[in-house]
C-alpha positions as CSV (number, residue, x, y, z in Angstrom):
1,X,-17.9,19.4,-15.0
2,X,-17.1,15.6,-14.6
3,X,-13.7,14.6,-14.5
4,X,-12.0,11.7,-16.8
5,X,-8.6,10.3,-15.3
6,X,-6.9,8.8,-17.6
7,X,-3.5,9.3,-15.9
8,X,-3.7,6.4,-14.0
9,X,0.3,5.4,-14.8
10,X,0.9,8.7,-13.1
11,X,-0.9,7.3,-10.0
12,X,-4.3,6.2,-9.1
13,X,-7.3,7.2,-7.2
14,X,-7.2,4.8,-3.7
15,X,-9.5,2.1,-3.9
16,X,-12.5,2.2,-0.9
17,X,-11.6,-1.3,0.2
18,X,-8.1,-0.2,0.9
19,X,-8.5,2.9,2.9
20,X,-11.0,0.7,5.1
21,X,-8.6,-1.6,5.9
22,X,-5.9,0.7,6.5
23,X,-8.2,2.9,9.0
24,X,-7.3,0.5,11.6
25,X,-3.7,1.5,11.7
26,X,-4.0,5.0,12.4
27,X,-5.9,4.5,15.2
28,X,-6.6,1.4,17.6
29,X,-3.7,-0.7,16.0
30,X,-1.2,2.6,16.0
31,X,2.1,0.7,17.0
32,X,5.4,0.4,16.2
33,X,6.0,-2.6,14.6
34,X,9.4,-3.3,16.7
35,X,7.7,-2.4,20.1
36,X,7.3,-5.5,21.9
37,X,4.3,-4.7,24.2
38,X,0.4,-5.5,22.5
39,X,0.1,-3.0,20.4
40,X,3.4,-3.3,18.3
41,X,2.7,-6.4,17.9
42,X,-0.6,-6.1,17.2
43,X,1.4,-3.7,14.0
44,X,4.1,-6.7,13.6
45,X,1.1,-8.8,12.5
46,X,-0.7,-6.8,10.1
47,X,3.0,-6.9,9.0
48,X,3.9,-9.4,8.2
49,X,0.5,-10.3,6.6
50,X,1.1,-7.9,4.2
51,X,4.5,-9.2,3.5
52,X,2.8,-12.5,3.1
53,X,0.6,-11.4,0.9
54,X,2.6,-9.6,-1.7
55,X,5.2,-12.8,-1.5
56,X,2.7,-15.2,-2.6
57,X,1.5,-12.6,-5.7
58,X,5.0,-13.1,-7.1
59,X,5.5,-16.6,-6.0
60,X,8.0,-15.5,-4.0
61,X,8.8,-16.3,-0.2
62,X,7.5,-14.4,2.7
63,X,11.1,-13.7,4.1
64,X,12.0,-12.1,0.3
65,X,10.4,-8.7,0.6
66,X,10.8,-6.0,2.2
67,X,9.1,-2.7,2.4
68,X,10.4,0.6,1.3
69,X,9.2,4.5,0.7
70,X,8.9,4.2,-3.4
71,X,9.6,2.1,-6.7
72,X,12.3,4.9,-7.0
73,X,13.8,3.8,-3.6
74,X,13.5,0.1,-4.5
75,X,15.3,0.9,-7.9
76,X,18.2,2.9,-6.0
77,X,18.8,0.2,-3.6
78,X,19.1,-2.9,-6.2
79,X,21.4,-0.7,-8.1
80,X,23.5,1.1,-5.7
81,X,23.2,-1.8,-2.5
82,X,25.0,-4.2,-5.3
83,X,27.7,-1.6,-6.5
84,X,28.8,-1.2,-2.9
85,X,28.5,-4.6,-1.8
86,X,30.5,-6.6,-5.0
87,X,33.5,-3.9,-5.2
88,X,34.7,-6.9,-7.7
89,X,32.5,-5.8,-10.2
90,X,31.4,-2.8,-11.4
91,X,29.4,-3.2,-15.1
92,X,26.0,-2.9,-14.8
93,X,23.1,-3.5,-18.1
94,X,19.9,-1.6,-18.6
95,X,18.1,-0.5,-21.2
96,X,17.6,3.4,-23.2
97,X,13.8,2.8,-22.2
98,X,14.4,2.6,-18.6
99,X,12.0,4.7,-15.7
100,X,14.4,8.0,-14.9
101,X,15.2,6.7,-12.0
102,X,17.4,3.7,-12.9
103,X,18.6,6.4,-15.7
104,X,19.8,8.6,-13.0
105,X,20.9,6.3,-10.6
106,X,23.0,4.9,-13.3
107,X,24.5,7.9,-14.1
108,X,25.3,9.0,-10.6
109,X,27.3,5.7,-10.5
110,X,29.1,5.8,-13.8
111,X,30.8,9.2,-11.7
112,X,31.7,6.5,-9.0
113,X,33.2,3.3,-11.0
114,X,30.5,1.6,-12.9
115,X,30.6,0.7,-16.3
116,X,26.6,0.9,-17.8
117,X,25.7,-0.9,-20.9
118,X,22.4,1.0,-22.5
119,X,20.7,-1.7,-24.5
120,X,18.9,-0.6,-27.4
121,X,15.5,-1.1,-28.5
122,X,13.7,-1.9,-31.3
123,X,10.6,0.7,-32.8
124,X,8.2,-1.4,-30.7
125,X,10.4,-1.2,-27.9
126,X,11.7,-4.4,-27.2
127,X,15.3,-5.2,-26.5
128,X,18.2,-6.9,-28.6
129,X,18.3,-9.9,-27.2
130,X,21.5,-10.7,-29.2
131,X,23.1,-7.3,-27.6
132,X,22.8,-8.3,-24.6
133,X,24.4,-11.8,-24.7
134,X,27.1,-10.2,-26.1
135,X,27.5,-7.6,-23.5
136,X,27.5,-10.0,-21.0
137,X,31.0,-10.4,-19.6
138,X,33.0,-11.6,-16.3
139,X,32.4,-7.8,-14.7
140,X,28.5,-7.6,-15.5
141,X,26.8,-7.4,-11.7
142,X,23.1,-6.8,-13.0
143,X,20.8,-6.7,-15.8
144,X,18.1,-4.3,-14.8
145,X,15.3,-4.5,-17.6
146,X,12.1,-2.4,-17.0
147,X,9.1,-4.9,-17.5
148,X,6.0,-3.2,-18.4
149,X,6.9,1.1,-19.6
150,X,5.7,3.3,-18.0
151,X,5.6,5.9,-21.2
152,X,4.6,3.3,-24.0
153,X,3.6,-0.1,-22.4
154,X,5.6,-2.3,-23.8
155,X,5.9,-5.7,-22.1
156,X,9.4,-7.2,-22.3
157,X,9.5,-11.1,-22.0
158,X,11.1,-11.8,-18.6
159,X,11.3,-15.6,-18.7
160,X,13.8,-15.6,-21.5
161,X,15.9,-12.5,-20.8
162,X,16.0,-14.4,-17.3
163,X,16.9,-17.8,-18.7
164,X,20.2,-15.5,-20.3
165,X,21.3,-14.3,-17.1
166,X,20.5,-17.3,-15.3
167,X,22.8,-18.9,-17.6
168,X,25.6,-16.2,-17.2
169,X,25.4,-16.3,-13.5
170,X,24.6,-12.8,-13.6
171,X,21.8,-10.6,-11.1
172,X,18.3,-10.4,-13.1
173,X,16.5,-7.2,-11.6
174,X,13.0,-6.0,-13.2
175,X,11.3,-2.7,-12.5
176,X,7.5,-4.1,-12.7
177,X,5.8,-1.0,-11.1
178,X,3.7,-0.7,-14.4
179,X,2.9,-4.0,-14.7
180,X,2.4,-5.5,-11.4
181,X,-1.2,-6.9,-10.6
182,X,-1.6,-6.8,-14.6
183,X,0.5,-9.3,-15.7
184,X,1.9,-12.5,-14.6
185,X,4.9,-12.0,-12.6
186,X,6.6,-15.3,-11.0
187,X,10.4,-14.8,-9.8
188,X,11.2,-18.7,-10.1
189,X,9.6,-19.1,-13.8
190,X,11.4,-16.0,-14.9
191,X,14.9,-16.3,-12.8
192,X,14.1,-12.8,-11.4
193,X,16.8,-12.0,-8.2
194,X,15.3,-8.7,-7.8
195,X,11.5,-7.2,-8.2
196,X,10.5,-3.2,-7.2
197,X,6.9,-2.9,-7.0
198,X,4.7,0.1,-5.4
199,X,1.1,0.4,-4.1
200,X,-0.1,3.8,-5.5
201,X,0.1,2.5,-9.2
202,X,-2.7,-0.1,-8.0
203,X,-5.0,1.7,-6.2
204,X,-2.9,1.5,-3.1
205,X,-1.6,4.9,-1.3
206,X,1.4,6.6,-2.2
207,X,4.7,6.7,-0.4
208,X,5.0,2.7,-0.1
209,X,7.1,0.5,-2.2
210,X,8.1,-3.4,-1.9
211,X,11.4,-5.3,-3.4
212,X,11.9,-9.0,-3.6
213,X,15.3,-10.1,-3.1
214,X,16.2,-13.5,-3.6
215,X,17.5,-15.1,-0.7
216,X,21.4,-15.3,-0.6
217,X,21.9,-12.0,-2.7
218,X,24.1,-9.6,-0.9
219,X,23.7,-5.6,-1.3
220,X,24.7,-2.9,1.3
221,X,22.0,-1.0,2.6
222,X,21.3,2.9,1.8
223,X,19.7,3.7,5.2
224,X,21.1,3.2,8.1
225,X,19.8,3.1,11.7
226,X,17.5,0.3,13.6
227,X,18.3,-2.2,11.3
228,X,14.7,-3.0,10.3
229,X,13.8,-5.0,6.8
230,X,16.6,-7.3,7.2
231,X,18.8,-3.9,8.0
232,X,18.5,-3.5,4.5
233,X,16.1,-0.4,5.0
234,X,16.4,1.0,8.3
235,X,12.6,3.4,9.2
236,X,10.2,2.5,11.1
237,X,7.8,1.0,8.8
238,X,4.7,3.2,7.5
239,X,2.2,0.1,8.5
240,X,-0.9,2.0,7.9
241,X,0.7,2.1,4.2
242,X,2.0,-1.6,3.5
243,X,-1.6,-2.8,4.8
244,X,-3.2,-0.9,2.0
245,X,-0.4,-2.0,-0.8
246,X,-1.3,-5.9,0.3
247,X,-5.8,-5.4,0.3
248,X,-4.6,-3.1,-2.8
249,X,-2.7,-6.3,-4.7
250,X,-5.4,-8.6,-3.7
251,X,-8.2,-5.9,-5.1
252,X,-7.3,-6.5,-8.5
253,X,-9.3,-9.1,-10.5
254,X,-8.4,-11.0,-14.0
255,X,-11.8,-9.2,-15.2
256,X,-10.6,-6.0,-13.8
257,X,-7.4,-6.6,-16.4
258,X,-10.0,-7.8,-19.5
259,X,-12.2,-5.0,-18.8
260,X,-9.7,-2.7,-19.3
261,X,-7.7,-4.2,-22.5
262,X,-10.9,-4.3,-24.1
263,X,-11.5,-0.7,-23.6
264,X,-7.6,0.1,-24.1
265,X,-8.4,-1.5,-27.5
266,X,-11.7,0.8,-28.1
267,X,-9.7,3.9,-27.5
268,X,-6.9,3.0,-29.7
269,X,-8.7,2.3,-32.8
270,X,-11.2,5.3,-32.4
271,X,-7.8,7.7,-32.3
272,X,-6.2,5.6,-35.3
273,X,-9.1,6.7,-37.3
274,X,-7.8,10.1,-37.0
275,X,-5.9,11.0,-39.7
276,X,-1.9,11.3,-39.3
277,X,-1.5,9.2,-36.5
278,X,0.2,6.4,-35.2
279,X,0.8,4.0,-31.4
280,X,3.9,4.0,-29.8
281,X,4.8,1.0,-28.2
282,X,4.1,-2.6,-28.8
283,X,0.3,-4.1,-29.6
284,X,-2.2,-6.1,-28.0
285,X,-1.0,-8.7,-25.2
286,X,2.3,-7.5,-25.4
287,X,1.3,-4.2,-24.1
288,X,0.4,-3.1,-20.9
289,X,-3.8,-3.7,-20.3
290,X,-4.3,0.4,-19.3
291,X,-1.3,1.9,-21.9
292,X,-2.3,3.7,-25.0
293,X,0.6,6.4,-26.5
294,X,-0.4,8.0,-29.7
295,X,1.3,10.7,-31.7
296,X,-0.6,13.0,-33.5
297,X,2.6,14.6,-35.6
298,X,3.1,18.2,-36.5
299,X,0.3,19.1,-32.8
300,X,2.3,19.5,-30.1
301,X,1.3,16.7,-27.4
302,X,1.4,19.7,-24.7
303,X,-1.3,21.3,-26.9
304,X,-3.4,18.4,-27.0
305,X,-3.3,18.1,-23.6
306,X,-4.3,21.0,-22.3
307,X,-7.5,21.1,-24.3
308,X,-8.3,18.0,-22.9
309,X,-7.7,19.3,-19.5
310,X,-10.3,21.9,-20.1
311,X,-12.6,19.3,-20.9
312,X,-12.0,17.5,-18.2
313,X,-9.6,15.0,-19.2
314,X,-6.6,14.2,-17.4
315,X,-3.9,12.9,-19.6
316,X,-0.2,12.9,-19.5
317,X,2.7,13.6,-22.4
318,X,5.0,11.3,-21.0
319,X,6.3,10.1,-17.2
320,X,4.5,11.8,-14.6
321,X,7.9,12.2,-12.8
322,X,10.1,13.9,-16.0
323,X,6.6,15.5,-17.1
324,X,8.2,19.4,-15.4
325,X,10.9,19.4,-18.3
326,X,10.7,21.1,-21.5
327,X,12.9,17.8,-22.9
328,X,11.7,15.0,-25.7
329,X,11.4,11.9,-23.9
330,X,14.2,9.7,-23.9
331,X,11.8,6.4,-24.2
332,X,10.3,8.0,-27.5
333,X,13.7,8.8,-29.2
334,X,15.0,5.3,-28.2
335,X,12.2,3.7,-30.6
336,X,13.1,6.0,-33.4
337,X,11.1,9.0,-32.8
338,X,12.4,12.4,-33.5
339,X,12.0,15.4,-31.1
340,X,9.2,17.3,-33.3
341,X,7.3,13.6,-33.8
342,X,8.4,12.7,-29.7
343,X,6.6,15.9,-28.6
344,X,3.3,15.2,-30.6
345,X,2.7,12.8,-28.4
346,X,0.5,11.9,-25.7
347,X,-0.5,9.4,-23.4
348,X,-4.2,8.1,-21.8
349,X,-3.8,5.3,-19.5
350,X,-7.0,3.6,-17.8
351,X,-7.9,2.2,-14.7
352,X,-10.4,-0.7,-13.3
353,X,-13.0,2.1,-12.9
354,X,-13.0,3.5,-16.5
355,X,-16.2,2.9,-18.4
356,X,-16.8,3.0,-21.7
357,X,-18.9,6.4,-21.9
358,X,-15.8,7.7,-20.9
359,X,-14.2,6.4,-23.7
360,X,-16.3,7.6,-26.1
361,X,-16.6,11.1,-24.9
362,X,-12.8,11.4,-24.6
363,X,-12.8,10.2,-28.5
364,X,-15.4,13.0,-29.7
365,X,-13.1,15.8,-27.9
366,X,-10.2,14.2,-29.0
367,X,-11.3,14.5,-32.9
368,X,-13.0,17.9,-32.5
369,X,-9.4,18.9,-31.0
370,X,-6.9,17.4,-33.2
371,X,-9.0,19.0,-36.1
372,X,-9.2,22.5,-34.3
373,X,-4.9,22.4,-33.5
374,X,-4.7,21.4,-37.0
375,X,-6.0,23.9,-38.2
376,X,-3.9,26.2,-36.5
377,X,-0.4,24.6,-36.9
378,X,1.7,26.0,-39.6
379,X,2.9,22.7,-40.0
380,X,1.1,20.5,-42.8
């Protein structure tokens, strides 16, 4: 049976061009990047390359990134390196919409000091920009606003929620692992201080991640040891990896990103013509090119799922990372969802390699599904 993967915000199959030019690395150009003899170096410059290289996709400076294990990792140190390092404040802002991971971290430091502002959302999933002016204040250390969702896509505007912090001479950090190499990201044009980014959601391996920190920001470190990155993350650097995240960022064309709205688009309005149901998230260019989330109220999502699974269809009811627990999804209830709609949910995200006979097959199982569980539900 052929498989469909449309899970692609979970991760993503590793693109040829990238394991080629990583092949290198595990082999003749095997250093450690700190060893000073030929072949550390030889590491030090495929390096710093890649550091180049993911610098310029941002606009950034090659000296403003450095490398880490995950976008979770990335996430943990903006959040917790600032706490530690500004004792003199303590309030940090996100959103209810945020990737678990800033949720979690933020809890874990509300037991240690911090005050957290949740911004709320609105049923397409943007933020109240008005809310968070007002909960601005002489305490607030970040703002930490996810940029592209990982559940529903939404694409919040950075350029003016940056312009607000700018403005309040406060810390502007995005969590742009969904939307990186999809949309435009600059750091100077949106006032961004901090950026996470990771490889494997762009056809890059797994197990590497990348933050941009403005230069003259100050945050403690959550490793400690040789003091590399800066001595902001302290393991000798998985090169093999970071050479695969850079020839991964610079695989991705702006007809890779057309391609796939236009079949994002295809799938969308063949599910919509199912009766009794409805897209979460925002619409068109204001969603992520590869997002679609539809619920399919009174089927359970877990249902649908499965029977696409046995098809052959990969799909996902929520975050790949949260998908082990039996609880709604806290994105999904923060733009108005109950728990019986929230878990009628699923979601199909695309890749550059999707086509559209995939589509289309995935829309006749889908139908001849829905109307099988909906038969069976004693739910009308």
């Amino acid at each position: 049976m052929k498989q469909i993967y449309l899970d692609n915000a979970a991760t993503t199959n590793v693109d040829e061009k990238v394991v080629k030019a990583m092949m290198p690395y595990f082999t003749e150009k095997f250093g450690n990047a700190s060893s000073q003899h030929i072949i550390g170096q030889e590491a030090k410059r495929g390096l710093e390359e890649s550091r180049r290289i993911i610098a310029k996709s941002i606009g950034a400076k090659h000296d403003e990134i450095i490398f880490t294990g995950s976008g979770t990792e990335s996430n943990n140190l903006v959040l917790k390196g600032l706490f530690f390092s500004n004792l003199g404040k303590n309030h940090i802002i996100t959103t209810k919409i945020e990737h678990d991971c800033i949720m979690n971290a933020c809890k874990w430091l509300e037991k240690r000091g911090a005050r957290i502002t949740y911004l709320d959302v609105d049923k397409n999933g943007f933020i109240d920009l008005e809310q968070l002016k007002k909960s601005i204040d002489n305490n607030t250390l970040v703002v930490s606003v996810i940029h592209g969702n990982n559940e529903i896509g939404t694409i919040q505007d950075l350029e003016v929620i940056g312009k607000i912090c700018k403005e309040n001479n406060v810390h502007f950090h995005t969590d742009a692992c969904q939307s990186y190499a999809k949309t435009k990201i600059n750091v100077n044009k949106q006032n961004l201080d901090f950026v996470t980014l990771n490889a494997h959601k762009i056809h890059g391996p797994k197990g590497v991640g990348a933050l941009y920190i403005r230069n003259g920001a100050k945050m403690a470190p959550l490793l400690h040891g040789g003091g590399h990155e800066k001595g902001l993350r302290s393991s000798t650097e998985n090169i093999p990896g970071i050479v695969g995240f850079a020839k991964a960022a610079k695989a991705t064309s702006v007809f890779d990103i057309m391609k796939m709205k236009k079949l994002r688009e295809r799938l969308i309005q063949g599910i919509l013509k199912i009766p009794n149901t409805h897209i979460n998230g925002a619409e068109k260019d204001k969603r992520l090119c590869n997002n679609i989330n539809i619920c399919f109220n009174n089927i359970e999502g877990e249902a649908i799922g499965g029977y696409l699974d046995s098809y052959g269809i990969s799909s996902s009811t929520g975050s790949a990372c949260s998908s082990n627990t039996l609880k709604s999804s806290h994105v999904l209830k923060a733009i108005g969802l109950t728990d019986l709609q929230a878990n009628t949910s699923i979601r199909l995200s695309l890749s550059k390699y999707t086509t559209e006979e995939e589509i289309d097959y995935v829309l006749e199982m889908l139908n001849k599904i829905v109307e099988k569980l909906r038969k069976m539900s004693p739910i009308k």
